[in-house]
C-alpha positions in Angstrom: -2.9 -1.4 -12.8 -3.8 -4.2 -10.5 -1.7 -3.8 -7.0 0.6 -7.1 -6.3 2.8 -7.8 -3.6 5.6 -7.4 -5.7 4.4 -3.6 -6.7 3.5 -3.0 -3.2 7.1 -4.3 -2.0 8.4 -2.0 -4.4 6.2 0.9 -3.5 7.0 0.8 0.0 10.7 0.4 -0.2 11.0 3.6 -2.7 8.5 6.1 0.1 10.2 4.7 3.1 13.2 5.8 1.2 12.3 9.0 0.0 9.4 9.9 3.3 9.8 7.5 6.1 6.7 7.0 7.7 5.8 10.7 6.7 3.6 12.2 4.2 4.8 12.7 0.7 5.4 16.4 -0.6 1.5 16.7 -1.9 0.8 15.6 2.0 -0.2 12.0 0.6 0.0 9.4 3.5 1.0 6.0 1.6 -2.2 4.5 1.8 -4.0 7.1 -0.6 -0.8 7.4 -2.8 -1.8 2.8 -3.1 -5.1 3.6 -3.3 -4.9 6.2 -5.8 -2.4 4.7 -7.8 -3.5 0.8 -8.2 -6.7 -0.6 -8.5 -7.5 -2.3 -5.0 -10.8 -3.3 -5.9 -10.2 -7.0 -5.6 -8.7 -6.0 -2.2 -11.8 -6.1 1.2 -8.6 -4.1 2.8 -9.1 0.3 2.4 -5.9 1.9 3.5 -7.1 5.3 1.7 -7.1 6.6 5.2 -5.0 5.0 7.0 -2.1 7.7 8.5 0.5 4.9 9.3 2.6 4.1 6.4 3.9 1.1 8.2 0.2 -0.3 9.2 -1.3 0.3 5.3 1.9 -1.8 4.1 1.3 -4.2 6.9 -2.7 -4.9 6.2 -2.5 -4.9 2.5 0.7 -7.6 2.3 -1.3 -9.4 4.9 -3.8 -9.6 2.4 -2.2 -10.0 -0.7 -0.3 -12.8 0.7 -3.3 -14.7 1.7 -5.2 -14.3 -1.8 -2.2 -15.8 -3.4 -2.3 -18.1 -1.0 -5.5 -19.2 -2.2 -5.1 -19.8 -6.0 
């Protein structure tokens, strides 16, 4: 499934909820539970390391926003 704002809103909200800005409990960081999850192909933005949950939301709404922004 194609990642969207509106599943990346959602997607943040529910781990901040459940892990803060921690790791999940199979020691994801949320930008490889995104990555893994959605296709981000269409995205120049890799979180799939990134170790701050708040930083991978930042950069990918950033960049979501803008591409929708564009069409």
């Amino acid at each position: 499934m194609r990642l969207t704002i509106q599943l990346l809103e959602h997607e943040y909200m529910t781990w901040t909820i459940s892990y803060g800005a921690n790791t999940n409990l199979d020691d994801f960081q949320f930008g490889s539970h995104i990555h893994n999850k959605y296709d981000t192909s269409h995205l120049k933005t890799d979180v799939s390391k990134e170790t701050d949950t708040q930083t991978a939301f930042i950069n990918l709404v950033k960049e979501l926003y803008e591409s929708e922004e564009q069409v």
